[in-house]
DRENPA-3360 file (N, C-alpha, C; in nm, 2 decimals, always signed):
BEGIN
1 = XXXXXXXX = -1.80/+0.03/-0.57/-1.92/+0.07/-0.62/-2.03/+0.08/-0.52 ~ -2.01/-0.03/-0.40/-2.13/-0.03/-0.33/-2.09/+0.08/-0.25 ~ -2.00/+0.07/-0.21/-1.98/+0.26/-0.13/-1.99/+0.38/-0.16 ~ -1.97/+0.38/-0.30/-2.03/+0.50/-0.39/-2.16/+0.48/-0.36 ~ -2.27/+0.36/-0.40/-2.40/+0.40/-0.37/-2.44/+0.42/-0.24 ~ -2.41/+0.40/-0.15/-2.40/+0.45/-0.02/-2.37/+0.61/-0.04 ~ -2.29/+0.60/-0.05/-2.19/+0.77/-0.02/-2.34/+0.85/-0.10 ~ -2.37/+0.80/-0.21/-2.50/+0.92/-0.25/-2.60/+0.93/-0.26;
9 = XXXXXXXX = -2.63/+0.88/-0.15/-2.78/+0.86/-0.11/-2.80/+1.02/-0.10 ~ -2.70/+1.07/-0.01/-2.79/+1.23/-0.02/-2.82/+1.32/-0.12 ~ -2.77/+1.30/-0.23/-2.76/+1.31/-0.35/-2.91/+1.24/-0.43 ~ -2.90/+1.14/-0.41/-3.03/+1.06/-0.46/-3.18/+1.10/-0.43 ~ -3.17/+1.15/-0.26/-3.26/+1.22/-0.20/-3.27/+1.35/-0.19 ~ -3.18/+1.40/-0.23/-3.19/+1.53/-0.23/-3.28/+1.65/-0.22 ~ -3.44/+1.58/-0.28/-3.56/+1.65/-0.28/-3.61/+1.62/-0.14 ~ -3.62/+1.49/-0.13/-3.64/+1.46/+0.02/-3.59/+1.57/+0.13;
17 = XXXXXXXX = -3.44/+1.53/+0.12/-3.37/+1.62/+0.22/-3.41/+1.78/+0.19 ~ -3.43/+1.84/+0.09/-3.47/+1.96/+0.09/-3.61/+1.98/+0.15 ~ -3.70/+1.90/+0.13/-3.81/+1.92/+0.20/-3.84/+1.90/+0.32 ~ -3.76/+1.82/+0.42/-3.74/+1.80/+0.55/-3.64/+1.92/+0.63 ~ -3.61/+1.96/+0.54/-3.45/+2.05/+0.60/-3.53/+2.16/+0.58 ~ -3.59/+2.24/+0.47/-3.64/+2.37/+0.48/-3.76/+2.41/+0.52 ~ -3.81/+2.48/+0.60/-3.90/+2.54/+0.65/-4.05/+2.58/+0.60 ~ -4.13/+2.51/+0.64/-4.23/+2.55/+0.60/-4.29/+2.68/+0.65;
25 = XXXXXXXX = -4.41/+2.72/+0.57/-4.42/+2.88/+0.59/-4.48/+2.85/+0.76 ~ -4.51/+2.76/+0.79/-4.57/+2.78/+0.93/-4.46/+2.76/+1.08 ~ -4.32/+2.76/+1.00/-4.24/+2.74/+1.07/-4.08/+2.76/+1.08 ~ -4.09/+2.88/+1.02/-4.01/+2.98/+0.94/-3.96/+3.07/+1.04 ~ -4.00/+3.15/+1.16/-3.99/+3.17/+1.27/-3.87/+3.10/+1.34 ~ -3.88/+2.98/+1.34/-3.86/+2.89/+1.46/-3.75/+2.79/+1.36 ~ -3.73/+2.83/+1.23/-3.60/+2.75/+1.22/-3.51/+2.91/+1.08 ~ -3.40/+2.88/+1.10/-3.33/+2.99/+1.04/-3.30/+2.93/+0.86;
33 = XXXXXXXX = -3.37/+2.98/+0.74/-3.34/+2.89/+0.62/-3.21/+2.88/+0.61 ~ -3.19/+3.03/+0.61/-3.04/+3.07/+0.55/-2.94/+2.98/+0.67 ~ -2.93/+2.95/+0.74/-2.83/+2.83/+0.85/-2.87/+2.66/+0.77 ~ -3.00/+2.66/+0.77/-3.05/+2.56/+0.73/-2.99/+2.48/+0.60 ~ -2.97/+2.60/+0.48/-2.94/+2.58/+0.30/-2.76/+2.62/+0.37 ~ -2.70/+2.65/+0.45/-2.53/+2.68/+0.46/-2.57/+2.50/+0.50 ~ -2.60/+2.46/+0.60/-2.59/+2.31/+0.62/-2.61/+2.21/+0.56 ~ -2.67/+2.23/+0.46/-2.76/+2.13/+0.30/-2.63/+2.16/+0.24;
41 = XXXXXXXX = -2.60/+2.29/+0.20/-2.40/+2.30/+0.15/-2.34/+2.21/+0.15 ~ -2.31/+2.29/+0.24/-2.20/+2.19/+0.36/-2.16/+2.02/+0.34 ~ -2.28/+2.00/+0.36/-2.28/+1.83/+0.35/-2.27/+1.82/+0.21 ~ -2.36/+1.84/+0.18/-2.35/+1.78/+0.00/-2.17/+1.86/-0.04 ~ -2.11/+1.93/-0.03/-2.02/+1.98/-0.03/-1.88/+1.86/+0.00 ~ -1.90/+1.83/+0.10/-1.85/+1.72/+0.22/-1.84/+1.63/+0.11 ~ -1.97/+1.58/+0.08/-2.00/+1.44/+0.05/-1.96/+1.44/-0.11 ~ -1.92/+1.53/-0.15/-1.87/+1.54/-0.33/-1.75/+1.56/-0.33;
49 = XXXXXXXX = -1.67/+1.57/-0.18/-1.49/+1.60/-0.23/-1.50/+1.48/-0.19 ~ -1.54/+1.39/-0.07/-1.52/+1.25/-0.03/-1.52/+1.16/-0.12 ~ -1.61/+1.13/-0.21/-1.63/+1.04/-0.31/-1.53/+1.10/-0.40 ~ -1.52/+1.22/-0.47/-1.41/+1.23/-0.59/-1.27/+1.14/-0.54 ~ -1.24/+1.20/-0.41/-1.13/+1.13/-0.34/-1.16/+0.97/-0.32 ~ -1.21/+0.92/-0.29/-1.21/+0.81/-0.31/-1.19/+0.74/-0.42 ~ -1.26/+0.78/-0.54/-1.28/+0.77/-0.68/-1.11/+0.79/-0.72 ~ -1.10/+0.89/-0.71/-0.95/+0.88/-0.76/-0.84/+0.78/-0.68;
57 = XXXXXXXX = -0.88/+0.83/-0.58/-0.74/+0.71/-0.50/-0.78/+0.56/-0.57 ~ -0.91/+0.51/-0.59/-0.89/+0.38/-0.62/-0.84/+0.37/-0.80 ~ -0.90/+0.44/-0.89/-0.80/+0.50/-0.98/-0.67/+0.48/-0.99 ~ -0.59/+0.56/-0.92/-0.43/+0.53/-0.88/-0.35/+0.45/-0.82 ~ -0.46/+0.35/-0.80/-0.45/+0.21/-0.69/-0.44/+0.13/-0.83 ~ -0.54/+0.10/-0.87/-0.58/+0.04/-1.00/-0.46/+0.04/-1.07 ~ -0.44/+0.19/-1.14/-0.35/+0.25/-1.21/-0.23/+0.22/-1.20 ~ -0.18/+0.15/-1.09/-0.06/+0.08/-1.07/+0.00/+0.02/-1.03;
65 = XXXXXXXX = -0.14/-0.12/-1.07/-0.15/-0.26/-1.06/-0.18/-0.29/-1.18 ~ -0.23/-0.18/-1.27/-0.24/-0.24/-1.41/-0.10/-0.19/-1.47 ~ -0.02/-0.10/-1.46/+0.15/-0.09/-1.47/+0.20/-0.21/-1.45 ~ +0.21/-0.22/-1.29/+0.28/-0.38/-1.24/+0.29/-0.51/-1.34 ~ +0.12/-0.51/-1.34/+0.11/-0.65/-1.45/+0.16/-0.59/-1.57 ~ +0.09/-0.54/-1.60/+0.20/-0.52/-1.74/+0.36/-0.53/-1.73 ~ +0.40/-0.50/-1.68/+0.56/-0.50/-1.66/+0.59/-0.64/-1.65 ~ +0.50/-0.76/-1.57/+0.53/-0.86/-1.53/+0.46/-0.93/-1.68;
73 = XXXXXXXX = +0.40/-0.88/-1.73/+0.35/-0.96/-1.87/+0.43/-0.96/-1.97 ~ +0.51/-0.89/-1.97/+0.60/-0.85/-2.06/+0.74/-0.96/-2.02 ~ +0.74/-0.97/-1.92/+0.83/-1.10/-1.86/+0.78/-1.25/-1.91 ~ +0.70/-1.22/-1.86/+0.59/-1.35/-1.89/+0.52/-1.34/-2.01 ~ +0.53/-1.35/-2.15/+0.41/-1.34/-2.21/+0.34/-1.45/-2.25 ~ +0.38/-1.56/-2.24/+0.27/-1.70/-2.19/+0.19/-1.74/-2.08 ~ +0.18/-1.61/-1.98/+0.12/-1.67/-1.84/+0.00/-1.60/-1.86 ~ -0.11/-1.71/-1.89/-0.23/-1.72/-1.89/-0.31/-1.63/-1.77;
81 = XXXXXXXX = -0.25/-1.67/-1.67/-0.29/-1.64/-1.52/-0.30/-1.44/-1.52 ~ -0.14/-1.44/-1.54/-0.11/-1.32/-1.53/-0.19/-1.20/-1.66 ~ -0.21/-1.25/-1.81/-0.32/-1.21/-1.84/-0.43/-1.15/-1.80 ~ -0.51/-1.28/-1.74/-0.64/-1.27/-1.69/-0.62/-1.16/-1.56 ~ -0.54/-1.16/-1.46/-0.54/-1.08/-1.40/-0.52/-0.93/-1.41 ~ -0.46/-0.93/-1.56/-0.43/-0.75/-1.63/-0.54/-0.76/-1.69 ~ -0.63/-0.83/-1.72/-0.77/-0.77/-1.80/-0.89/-0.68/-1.69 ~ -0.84/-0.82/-1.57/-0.94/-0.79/-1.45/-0.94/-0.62/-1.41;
89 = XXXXXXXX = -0.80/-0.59/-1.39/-0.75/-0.49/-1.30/-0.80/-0.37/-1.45 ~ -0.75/-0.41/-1.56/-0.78/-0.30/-1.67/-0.93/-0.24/-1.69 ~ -1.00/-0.35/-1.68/-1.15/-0.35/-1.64/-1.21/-0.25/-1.54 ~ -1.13/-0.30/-1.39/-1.17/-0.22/-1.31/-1.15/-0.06/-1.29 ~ -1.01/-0.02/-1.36/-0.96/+0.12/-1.41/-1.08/+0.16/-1.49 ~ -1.11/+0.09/-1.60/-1.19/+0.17/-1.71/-1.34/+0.20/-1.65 ~ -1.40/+0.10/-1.50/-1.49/+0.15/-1.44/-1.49/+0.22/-1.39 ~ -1.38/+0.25/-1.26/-1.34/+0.36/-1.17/-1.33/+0.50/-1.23;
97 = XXXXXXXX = -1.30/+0.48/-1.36/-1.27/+0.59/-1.50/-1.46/+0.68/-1.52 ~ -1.51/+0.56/-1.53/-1.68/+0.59/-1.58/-1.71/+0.64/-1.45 ~ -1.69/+0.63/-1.29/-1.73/+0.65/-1.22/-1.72/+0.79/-1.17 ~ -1.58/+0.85/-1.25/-1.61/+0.99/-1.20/-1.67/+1.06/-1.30 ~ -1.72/+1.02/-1.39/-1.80/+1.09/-1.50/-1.94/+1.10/-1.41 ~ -1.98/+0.97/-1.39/-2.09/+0.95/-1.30/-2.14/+1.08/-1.23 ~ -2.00/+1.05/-1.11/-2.00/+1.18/-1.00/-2.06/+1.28/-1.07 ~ -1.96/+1.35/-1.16/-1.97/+1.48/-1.22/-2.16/+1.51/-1.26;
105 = XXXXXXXX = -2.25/+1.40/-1.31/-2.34/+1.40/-1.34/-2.41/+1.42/-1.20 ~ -2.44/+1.31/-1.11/-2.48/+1.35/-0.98/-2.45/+1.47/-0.89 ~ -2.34/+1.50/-0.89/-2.31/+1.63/-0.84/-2.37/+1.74/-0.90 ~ -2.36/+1.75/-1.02/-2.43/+1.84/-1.10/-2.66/+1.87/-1.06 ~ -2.63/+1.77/-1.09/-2.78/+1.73/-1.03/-2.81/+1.77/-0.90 ~ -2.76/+1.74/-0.82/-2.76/+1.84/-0.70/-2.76/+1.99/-0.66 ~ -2.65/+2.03/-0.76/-2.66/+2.20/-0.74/-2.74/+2.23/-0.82 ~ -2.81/+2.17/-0.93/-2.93/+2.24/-1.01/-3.05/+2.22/-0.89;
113 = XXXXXXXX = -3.08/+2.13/-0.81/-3.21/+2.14/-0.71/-3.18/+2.22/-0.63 ~ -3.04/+2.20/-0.54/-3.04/+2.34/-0.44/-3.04/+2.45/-0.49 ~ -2.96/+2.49/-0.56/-2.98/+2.62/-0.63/-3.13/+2.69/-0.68 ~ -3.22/+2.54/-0.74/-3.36/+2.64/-0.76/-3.43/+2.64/-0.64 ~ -3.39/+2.52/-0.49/-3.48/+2.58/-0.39/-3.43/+2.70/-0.32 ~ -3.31/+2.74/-0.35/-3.23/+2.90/-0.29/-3.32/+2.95/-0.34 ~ -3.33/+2.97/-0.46/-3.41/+3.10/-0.57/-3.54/+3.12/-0.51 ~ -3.58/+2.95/-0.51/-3.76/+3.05/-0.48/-3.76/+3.04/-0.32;
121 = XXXXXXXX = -3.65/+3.00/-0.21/-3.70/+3.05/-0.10/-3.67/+3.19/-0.11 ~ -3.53/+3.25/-0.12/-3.49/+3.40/-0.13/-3.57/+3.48/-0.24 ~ -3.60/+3.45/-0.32/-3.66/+3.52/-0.43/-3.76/+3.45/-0.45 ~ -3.88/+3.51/-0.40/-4.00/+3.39/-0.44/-4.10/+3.47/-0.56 ~ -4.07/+3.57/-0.60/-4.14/+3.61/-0.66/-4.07/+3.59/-0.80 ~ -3.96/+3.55/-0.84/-3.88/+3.51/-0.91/-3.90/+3.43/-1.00 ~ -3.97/+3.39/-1.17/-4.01/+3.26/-1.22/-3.87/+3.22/-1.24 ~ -3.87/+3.03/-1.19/-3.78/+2.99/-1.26/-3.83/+2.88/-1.39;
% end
């Protein structure tokens, strides 16, 4: 989780980063938008397949460690130990689970702000 909140800081900031990254009208000349919004892309782009992937591999990691215990609980079904450890692991599936929901929301959130600063740089006469 703490690497997820790392990983979306760009995402978090995302207005930030739009307003440092795009061009002000006094300096529009001297930086290219359209290169500028392919490299805002890009990254946010980057940074939403890396996390999904992450998100799932730990998922499938989880996913069958909570198989294992089970299979071994089924051997054992008086070991207290081995319980607690299939609740732990089942726990952490059902968060890793909420976490790509998460994404999906954050991600989303993202292409609604780039998308309306495309609009009114290219189309400024455009109400959104």
């Amino acid at each position: 989780q703490e690497l997820l909140r790392v990983m979306r800081t760009i995402d978090d900031r995302i207005v930030h980063e739009l307003n440092t990254t795009i061009p002000t009208a006094s300096f529009v000349g001297k930086v290219d938008p359209g290169q500028t919004c392919k490299e805002l892309y890009e990254s946010l782009m980057d940074a939403h397949t890396k996390r999904e992937r992450i998100i799932k591999n730990c998922i499938s990691q989880t996913s069958a460690a909570v198989k294992t215990l089970k299979e071994e609980r089924e051997k054992a079904p008086e070991d207290a130990a081995l319980l607690k450890q299939l609740r732990k692991e089942q726990t952490k599936l059902k968060l890793m689970q909420s976490e790509l929901n998460v994404e999906e929301v954050v991600n989303d959130r993202s292409w609604k702000v780039l998308s309306h600063l495309i609009v009114m740089m290219f189309c400024p006469n455009r109400q959104s």
